[in-house]
C-alpha positions as CSV (number, residue, x, y, z in Angstrom):
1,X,114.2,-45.2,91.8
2,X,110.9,-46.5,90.4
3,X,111.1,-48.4,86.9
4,X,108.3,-46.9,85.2
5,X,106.8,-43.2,85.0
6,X,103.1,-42.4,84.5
7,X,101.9,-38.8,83.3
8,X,98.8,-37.8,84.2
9,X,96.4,-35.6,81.0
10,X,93.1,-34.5,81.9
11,X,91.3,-32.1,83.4
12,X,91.2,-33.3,86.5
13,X,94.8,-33.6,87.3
14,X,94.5,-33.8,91.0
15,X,91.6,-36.3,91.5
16,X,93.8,-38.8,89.2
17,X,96.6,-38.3,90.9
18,X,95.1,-39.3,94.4
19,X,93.3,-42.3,92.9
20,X,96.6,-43.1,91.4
21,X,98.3,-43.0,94.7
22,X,95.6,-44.7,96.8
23,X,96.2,-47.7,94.4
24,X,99.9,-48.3,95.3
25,X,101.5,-49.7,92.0
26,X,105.1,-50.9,93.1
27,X,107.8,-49.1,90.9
28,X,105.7,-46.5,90.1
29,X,106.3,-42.3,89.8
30,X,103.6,-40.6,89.4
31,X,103.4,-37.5,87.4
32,X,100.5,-34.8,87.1
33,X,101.4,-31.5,86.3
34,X,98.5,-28.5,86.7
35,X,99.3,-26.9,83.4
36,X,100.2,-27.0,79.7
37,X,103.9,-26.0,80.4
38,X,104.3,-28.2,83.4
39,X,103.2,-31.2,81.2
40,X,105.6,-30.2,78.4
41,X,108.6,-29.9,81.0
42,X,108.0,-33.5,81.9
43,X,106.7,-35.7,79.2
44,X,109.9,-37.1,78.2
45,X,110.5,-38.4,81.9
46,X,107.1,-40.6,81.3
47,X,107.5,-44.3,79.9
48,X,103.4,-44.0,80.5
49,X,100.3,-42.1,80.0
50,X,96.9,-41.7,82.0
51,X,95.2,-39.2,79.7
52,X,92.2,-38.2,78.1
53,X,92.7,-38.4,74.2
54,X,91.2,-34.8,73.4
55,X,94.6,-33.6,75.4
56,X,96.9,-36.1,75.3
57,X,96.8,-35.7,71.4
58,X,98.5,-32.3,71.6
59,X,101.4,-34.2,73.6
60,X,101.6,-37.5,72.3
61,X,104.7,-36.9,69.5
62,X,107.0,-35.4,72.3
63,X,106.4,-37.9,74.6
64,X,109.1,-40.1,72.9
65,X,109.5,-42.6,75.9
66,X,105.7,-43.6,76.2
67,X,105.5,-47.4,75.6
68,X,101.8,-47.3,76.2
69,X,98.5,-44.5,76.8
70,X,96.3,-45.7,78.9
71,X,92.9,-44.0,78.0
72,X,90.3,-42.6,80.1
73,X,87.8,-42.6,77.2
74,X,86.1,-45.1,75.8
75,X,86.3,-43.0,72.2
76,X,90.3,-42.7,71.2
77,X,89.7,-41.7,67.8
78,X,92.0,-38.4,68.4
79,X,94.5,-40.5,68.8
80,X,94.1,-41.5,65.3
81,X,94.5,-38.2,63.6
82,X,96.8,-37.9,60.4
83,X,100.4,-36.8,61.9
84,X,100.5,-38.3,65.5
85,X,103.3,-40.8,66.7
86,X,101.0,-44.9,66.6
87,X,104.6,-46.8,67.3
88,X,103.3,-47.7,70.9
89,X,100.5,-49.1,72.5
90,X,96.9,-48.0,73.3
91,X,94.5,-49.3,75.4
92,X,90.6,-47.9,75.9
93,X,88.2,-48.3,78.7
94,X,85.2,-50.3,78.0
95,X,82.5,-52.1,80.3
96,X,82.3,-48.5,82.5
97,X,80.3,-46.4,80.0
98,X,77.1,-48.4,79.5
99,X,75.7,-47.5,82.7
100,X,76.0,-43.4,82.7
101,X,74.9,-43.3,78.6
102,X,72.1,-45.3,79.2
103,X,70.7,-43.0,81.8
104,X,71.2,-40.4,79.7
105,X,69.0,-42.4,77.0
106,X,66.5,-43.0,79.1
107,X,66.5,-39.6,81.2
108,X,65.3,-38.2,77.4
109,X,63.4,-41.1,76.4
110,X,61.1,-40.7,79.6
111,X,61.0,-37.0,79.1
112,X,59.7,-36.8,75.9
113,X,56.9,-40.1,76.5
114,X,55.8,-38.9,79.3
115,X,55.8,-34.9,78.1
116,X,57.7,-33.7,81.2
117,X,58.2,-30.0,79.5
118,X,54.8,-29.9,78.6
119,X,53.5,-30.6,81.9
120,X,56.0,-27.9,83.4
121,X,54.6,-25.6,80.7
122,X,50.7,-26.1,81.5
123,X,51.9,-26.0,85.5
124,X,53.1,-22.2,84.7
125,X,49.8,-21.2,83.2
126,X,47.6,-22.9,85.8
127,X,46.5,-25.1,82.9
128,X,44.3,-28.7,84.0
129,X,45.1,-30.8,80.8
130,X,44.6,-33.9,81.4
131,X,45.5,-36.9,78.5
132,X,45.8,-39.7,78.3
133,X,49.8,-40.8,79.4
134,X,52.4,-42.3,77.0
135,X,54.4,-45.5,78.0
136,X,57.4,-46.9,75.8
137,X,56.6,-50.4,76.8
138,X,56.0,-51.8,73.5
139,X,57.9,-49.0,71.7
140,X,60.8,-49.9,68.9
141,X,64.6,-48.9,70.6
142,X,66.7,-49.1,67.6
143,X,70.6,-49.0,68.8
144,X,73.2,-48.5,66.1
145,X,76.0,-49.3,67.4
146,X,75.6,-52.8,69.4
147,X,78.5,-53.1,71.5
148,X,78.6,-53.2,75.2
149,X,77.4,-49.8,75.5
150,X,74.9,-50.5,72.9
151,X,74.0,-53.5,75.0
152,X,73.3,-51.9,78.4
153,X,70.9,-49.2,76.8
154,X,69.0,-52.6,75.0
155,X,69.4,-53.6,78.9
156,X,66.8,-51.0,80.0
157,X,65.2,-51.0,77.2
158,X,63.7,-54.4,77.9
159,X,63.3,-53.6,81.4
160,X,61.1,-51.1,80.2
161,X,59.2,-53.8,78.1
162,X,60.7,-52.6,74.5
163,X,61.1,-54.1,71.5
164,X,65.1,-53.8,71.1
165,X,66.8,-54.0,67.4
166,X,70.5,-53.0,66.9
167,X,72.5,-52.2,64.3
168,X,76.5,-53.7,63.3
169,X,79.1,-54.6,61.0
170,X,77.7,-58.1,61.8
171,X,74.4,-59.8,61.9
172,X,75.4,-62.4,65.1
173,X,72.5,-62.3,68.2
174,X,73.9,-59.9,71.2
175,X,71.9,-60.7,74.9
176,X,69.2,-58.1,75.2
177,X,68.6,-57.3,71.1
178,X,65.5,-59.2,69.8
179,X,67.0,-58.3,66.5
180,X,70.3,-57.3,64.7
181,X,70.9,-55.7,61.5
182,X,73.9,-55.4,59.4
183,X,74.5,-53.8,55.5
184,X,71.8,-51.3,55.0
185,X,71.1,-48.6,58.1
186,X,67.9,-47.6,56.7
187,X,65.6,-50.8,57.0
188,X,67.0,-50.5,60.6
189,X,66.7,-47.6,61.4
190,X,63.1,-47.5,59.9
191,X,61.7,-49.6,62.9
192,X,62.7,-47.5,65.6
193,X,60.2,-45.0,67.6
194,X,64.0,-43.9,69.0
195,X,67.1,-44.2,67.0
196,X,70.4,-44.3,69.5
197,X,73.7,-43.9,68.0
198,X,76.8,-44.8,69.8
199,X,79.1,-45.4,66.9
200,X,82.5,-45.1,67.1
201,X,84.7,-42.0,64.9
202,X,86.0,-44.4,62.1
203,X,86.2,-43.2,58.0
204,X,83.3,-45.4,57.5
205,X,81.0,-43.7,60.7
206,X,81.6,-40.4,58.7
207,X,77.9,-38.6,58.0
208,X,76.3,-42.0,58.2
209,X,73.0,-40.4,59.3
210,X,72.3,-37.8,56.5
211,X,69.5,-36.7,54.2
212,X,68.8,-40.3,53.1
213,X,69.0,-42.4,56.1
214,X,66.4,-39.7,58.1
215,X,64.5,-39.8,55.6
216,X,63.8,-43.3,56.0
217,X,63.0,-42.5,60.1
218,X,59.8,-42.7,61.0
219,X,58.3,-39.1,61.5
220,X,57.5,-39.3,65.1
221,X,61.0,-41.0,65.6
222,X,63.5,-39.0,68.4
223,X,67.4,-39.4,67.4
224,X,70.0,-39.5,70.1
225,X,73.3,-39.2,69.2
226,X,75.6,-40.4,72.4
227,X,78.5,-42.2,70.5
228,X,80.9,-39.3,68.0
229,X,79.7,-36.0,66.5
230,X,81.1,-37.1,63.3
231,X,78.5,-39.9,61.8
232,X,75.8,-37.2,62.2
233,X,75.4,-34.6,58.7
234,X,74.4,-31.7,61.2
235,X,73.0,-29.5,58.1
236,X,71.1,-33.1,57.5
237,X,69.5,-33.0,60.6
238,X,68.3,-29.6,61.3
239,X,66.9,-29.9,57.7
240,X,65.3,-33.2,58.9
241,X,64.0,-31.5,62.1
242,X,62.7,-28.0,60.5
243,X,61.0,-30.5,57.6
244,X,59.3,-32.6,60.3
245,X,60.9,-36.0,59.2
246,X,61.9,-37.2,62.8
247,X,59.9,-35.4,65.7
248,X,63.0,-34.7,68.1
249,X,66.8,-34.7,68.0
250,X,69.0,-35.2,71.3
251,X,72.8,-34.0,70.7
252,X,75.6,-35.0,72.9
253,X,78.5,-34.7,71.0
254,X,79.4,-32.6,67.5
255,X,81.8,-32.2,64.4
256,X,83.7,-29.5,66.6
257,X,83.7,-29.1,70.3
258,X,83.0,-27.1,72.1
259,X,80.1,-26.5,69.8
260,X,80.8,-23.0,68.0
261,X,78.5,-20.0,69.5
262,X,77.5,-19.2,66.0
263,X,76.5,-23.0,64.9
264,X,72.8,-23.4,63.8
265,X,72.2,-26.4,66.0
266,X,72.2,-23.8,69.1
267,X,68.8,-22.5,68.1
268,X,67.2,-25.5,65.6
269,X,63.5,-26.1,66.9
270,X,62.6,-29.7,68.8
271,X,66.6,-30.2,69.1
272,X,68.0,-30.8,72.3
273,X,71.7,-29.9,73.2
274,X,74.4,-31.0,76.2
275,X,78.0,-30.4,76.2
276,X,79.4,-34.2,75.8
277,X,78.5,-34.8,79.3
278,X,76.8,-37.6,79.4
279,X,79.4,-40.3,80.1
280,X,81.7,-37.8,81.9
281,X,81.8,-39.6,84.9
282,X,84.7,-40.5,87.9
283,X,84.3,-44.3,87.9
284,X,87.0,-47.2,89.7
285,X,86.9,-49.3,87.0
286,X,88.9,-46.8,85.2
287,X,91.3,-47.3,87.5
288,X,90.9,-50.9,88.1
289,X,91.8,-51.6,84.3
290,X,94.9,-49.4,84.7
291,X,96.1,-51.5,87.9
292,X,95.7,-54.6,85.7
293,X,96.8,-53.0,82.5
294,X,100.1,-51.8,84.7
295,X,100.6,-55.2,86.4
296,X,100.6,-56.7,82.7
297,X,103.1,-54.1,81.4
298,X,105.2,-55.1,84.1
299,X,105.0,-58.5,83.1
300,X,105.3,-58.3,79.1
301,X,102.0,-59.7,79.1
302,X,99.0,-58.2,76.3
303,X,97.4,-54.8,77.6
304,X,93.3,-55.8,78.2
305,X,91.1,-53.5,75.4
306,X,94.0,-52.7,72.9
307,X,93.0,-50.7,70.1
308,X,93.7,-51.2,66.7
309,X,94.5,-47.8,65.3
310,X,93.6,-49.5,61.8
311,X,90.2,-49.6,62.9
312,X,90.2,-46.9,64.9
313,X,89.0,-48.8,68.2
């Protein structure tokens, strides 16, 4: 009989559970049920948990044997809601989302520089309007939020020849930033011709880019908002967009997902919409963290990326 149970959460139940198998961890049973009632029927069996924190939260306080959630998110901050069981341990994935978000940066970055829409516009109407062609070489990438995701968009920023500034709780240098702030978001986020936020959901990330902060944007800057819906005051923002205080606005993620049909983001001009889809990605270092994670459970040594539900990462 194998020591240890894993439950699988996601939405992709059966892909997990064939990348779970292929790895074969000794003493291992391997649980991924297809539905809500199937999972319910066998969470107390599990000692652990593959899942995605969006679902595993609505599990979590039955599943009274789990020692330790192994995340498939970088982001665990529903793990952290008022109510839920924190009396085991949690580990995230980090190092495997830099990549994906910053192609997503720069997919809208390039976009906007180099006016794809408006060039698919004038092809409709037969239209010959030539001008004269933007570059962001030499263009300000502000990045609030200078971790390791943080880090690989500054990556391709200066690939691309940009002046890189990030944004943190502190001032140290990170590879890639020519400069970091820390203490007051504005002077930051003042510099930037594009303002990317990949903040974590913490108390202190709540409505950090309101009235006041994009106000203080340049008014040709584009906001991206990759990181949690929560640090952005959405009434803020379309009243910063509909006002002309930044030029463009690229949403990722919201306050409440999926975003509601009625929401006033849906049809706000010069604002740019996808359904938190831009790290959702298959990757094997997911995997490869939980074969080491699991090989260090087995041994009673630290999990690699704990979090800290204090902090909330």
């Amino acid at each position: 009989m194998a020591k240890n149970t894993v439950i699988v959460i996601s939405r992709n139940q059966e892909e997990y559970e064939r990348r779970l198998k292929a790895l074969n961890l000794p003493d291992l049973e391997i649980l991924a049920p297809r539905d809500a009632d199937g999972i319910r029927q066998n969470i107390e069996r599990a000692n652990i948990m593959l899942a995605n924190p969006p679902l595993a939260k609505n599990y979590i306080n039955d599943a009274e044997n789990v020692k330790w959630m192994q995340s498939t998110y970088a982001g665990v901050d529903a793990m952290n809601a008022e109510g839920l069981r924190k009396d085991y341990v949690l580990t995230n994935i980090r190092e495997v989302y830099g990549p994906p978000l910053a192609e997503y940066t720069f997919a809208y970055i390039l976009a906007f520089r180099k006016e794809i829409s408006e060039n698919r516009a004038y092809q409709k109407e037969h239209l010959w309007k030539q001008r004269l062609a933007g570059m962001i070489s030499g263009q300000t990438l502000c990045v609030v939020g200078a971790g390791s995701i943080g880090k690989e968009i500054a990556k391709i920023g200066k690939a691309f020849g940009m002046r890189t500034i990030g944004y943190r709780s502190t001032n140290q240098p990170i590879e890639f930033f020519d400069e970091i702030y820390a203490g007051d978001l504005k002077q930051c986020v003042a510099l930037g011709d594009y303002v990317v936020s990949v903040l974590p959901n913490t108390k202190q990330t709540d409505d950090i880019f309101n009235a006041e902060v994009f106000a203080s944007m340049k008014n040709t800057a584009v906001f991206i908002n990759i990181g949690r819906g929560n640090a952005v005051n959405e009434v803020d923002l379309i009243a910063a967009l509909k006002e002309r205080k930044i030029a463009k606005a690229v949403l990722d993620v919201f306050k409440a997902e999926p975003l509601p049909a009625d929401s006033p983001l849906w049809n706000t001009g010069n604002l740019y919409l996808t359904p938190h889809m831009a790290g959702y990605i298959f990757n094997d270092r997911e995997l490869e963290i939980f074969a080491e994670n699991y090989r260090r459970f087995c041994a009673g040594e630290d999990l690699m990326y704990r979090v800290d539900f204090a902090k909330g990462y």
